[in-house]
N, C-alpha and C positions, 0 to 999 in steps of 0.2 A: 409601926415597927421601929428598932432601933437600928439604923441605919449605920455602916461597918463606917465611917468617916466619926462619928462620934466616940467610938470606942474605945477605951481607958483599959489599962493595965487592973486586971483582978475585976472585971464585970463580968457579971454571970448571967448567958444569955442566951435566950428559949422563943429561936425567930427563926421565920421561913427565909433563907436564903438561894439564889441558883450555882448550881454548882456547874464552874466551870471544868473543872479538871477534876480525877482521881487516877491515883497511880497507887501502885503499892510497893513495900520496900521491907528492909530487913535491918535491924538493928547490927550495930558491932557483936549482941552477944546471938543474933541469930533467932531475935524475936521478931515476928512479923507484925507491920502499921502499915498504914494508909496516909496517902498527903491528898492532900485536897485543896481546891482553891476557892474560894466562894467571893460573890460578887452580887454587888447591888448598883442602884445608879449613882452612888456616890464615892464606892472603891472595890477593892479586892483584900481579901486577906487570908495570910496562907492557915490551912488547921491539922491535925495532926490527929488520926484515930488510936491510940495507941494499942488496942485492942479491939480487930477488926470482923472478931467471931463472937465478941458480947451478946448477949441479947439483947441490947440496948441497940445495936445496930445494925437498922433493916436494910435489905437490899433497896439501893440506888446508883444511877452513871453519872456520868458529865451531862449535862444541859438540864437535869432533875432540879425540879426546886422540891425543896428540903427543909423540912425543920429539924432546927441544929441546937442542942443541948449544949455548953459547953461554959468556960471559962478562961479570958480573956489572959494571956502570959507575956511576958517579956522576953525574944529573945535575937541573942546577937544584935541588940537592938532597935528590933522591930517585932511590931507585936502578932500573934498568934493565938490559933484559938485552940484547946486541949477539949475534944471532944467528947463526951461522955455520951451522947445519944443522937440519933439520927433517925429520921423517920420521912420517907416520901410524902409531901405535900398533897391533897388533893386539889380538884377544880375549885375554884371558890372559894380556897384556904390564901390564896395571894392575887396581886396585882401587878401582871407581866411590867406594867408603867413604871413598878418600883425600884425594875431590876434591869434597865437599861440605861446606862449614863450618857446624856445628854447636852451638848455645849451647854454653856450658862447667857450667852450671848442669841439674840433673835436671828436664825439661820435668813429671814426673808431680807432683812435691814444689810446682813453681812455681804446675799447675794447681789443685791441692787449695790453698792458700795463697790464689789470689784466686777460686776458691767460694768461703772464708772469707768475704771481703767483699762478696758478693752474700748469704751465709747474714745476713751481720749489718747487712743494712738493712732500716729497720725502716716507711720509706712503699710500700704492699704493689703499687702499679702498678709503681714503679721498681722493687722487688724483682720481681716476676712479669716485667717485660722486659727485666731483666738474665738469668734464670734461661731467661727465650726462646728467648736465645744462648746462654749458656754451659754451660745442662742440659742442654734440649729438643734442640736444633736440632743433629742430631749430624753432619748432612754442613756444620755451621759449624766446630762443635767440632774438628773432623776438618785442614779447611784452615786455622783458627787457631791450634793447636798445631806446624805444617810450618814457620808463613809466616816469611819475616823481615819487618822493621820501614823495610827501606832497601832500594835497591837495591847501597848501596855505603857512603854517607857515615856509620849507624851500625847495628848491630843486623841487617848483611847476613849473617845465616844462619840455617839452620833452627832454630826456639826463637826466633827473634829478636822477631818479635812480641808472644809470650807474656811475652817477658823485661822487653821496655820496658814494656807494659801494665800487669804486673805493678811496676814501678820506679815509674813516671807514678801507679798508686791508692797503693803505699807512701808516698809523697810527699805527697799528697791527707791523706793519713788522719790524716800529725804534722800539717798547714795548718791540719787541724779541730781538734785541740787546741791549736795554739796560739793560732788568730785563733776564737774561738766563734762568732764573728758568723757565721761560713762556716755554709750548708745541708749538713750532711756525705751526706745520702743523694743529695742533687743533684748534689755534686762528687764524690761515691764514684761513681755512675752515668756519667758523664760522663767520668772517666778509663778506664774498663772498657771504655766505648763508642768515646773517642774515634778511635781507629783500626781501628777493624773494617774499613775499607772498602779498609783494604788486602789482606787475602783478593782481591780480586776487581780489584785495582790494579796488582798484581805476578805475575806466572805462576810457577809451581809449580818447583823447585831441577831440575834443574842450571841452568836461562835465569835465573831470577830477576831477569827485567824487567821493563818497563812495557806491561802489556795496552793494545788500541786502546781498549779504556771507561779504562784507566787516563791514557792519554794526552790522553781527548778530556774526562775527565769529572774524576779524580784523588780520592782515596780519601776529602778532606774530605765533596764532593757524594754518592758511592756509599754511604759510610757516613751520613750526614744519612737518607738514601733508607731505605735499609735500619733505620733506627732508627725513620722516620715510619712502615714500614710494618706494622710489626711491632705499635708501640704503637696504631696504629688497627685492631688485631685483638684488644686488650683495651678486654673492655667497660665504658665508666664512665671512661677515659683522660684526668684532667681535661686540658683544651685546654691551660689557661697552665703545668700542669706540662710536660707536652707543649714548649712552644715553646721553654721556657726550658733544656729537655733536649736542645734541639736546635741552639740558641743554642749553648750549649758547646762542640758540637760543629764550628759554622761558625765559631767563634771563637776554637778551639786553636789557629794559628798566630799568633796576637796583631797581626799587622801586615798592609796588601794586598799588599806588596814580599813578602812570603812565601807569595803565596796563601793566606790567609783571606781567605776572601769577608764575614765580620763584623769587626768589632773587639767588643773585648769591653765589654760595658754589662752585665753581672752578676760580682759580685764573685768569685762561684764561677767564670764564663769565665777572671779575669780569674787566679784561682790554679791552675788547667788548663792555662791556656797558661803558667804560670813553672814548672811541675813538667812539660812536655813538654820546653819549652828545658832546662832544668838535667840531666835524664836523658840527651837527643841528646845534649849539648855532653859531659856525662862521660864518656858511652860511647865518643863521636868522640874527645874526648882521650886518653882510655883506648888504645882499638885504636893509636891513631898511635904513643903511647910503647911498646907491644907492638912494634909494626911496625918498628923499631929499635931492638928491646935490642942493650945492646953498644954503642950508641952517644952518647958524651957531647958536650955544646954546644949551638948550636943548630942544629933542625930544619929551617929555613928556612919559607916564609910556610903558613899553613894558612888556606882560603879560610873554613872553617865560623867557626872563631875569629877572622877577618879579622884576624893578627896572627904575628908571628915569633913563634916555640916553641920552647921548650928544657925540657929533665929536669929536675929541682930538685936542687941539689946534696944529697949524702949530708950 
């Protein structure tokens, strides 16, 4: 199959994709289309039916895979697919493995790596409730190795969790050598933790969206939750370790325009939330320059980096 990461401006192309999304809409002159989104394990790309009563366009929903008629356009800077025909895939017409995106890195190697840094912390509460999750607790261990980290904007696939969490404590660990003043078992705890609550935020691959606790509660509170709960089943839990572990965690997105319910009043918050941003923003930059190999200039606007984008010259 031709895989939506390869695809170029003006290809014309007749593949089974899974569709995530359909919605319907109405033009300014009051014509009715379709938006759609479709996705493989290498991207997503938005398409457009512009006539959604053709004969050419059979009944399908969201999570359908779909073979997609169409040709490849440019617009607003990003490309799209102009659909001319659609037709529901059968059994046997695809391979689910094609159509879930995947870390690129070996989940097993990344999870032995950060035990590493649960093995080498050396305050024994925050060691035993790091080891809670990441030993003990094996229907966690189970859905934190699946999850991603996004639903879209960086870390959207399976590994993806493990992969940022894993980035976010690498981060953490040079911060404590370079600045001493950092508590390293409180900021190594703290990066491990700070996303847990996306497990329970995000539903499980092929949807990979936003649960209604995800919606109504969002993974900083679920994971806060889940960290108080866990550290009040170890006995002797001092309180102000405790608050300040959890501090961290209300205070990884550094700003309230971002949903942090804190801002950060601990130095350790304050290096958690610059090694979560620094990781997002490479990643998100990362996938978009993947998302257009092959193509030189500029990107046009990217909302994460509030800012026009281009390759770096060779």
């Amino acid at each position: 199959m031709k895989y939506i990461e390869a695809f170029h401006e003006s290809d014309n192309i007749k593949d089974v994709y899974l569709v995530k999304q359909r919605t319907s809409a109405v033009t300014k002159n009051g014509k009715p289309y379709d938006n759609v989104i479709l996705q493989d394990k290498t991207a997503t790309i938005e398409g457009k039916i512009w006539d959604p009563n053709s004969a050419g366009i059979e009944d399908f929903e969201a999570m359908d895979y779909v073979e997609i008629t169409g040709i490849v356009k440019e617009f607003n800077s990003a490309l799209q697919i102009s659909i001319s025909r659609a037709r529901k895939a059968g059994e046997g017409e695809y391979d689910p493995a094609d159509y879930l995106p995947v870390s690129g890195k070996n989940v097993d190697d990344m999870y032995r790596e950060l035990l590493s840094y649960v093995e080498s912390l050396t305050n024994p509460y925050l060691k035993k409730l790091c080891g809670a999750f990441f030993i003990e607790d094996k229907e966690f261990i189970e859905k934190f190795r699946k999850s991603s980290a996004a639903k879209s904007i960086h870390h959207g696939f399976i590994g993806g969790l493990l992969e940022h969490t894993l980035s976010v404590t690498r981060l953490c660990a040079y911060y404590c050598k370079a600045y001493p003043v950092l508590n390293r078992d409180l900021l190594l705890s703290g990066a491990m933790l700070h996303d847990i609550g996306k497990v329970k935020e995000l539903s499980a691959f092929p949807v990979n969206d936003y649960t209604d606790d995800g919606q109504l509660l969002g993974h900083i509170v679920m994971g806060y939750e889940m960290v108080a709960e866990k550290a009040a089943a170890i006995e002797g839990f001092p309180g102000q370790l405790r608050s300040e572990l959890e501090h961290c965690i209300l205070a990884h997105h550094g700003e309230y325009e971002f949903g942090s319910p804190k801002k950060p009043a601990l130095i350790e918050a304050m290096a958690l939330n610059f090694a979560d941003n620094t990781d997002a923003k490479m990643e998100a930059f990362t996938e978009l320059l993947n998302s257009n190999a092959g193509r030189s200039g500029w990107l046009g606007f990217n909302r994460m980096m509030d800012s026009n984008v281009r390759r770096t010259s060779e």
